[in-house]
N, C-alpha and C positions, 0 to 999 in steps of 0.2 A: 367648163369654166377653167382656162388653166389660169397657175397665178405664180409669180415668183417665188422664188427658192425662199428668201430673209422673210416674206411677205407669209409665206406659207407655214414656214415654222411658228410665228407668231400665232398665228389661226390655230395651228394645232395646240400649241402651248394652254391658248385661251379656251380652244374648247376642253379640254382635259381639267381645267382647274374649274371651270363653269357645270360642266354637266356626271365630273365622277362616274367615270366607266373606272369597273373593278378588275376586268380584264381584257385581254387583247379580243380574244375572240375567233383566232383562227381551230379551236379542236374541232372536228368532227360531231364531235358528244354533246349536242347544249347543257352546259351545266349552269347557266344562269340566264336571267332573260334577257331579252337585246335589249334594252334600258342601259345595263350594266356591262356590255359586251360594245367595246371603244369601236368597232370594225361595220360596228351594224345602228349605230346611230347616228340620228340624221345632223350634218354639220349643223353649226349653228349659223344662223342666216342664209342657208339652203335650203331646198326641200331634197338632196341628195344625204346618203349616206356617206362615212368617213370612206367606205372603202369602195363604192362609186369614184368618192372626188379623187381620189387618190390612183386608182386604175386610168380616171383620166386625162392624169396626169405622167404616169406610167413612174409611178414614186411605191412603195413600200416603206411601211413602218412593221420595223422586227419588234420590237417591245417598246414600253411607256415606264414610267414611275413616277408615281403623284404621290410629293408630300402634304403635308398638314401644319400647320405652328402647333408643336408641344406634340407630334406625333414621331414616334423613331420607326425608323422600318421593321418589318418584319421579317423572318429569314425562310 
């Protein structure tokens, strides 16, 4: 499925604030489940994962950050 550039960031934007993955997900090590690992779940309204859609796309995401109301970052 590829999809435009403005189109796509929106999808991503909305899956990040929808489904709270805690991290990207590219280490080697699993240190959390794929639930919470942004890279290994499945988009919303696909049955593909982020990092399917995005390979067929030939796009890469380096990092995320999701805030919160009344949440400050963490360092």
């Amino acid at each position: 499925m590829l999809i435009m550039t403005d189109q796509l960031g929106r999808l991503l934007a909305q899956h990040v604030v929808a489904m709270r993955p805690k991290t990207l997900g590219l280490t080697e090590k699993k240190v959390s489940n794929d639930e919470d690992r942004l890279l290994y779940q499945k988009l919303m309204g696909t049955d593909k994962t982020v990092s399917t859609f995005m390979s067929e796309n030939q796009l890469v995401i380096n990092d995320f950050v999701r805030f919160e109301c009344g949440e400050e970052r963490q360092q």
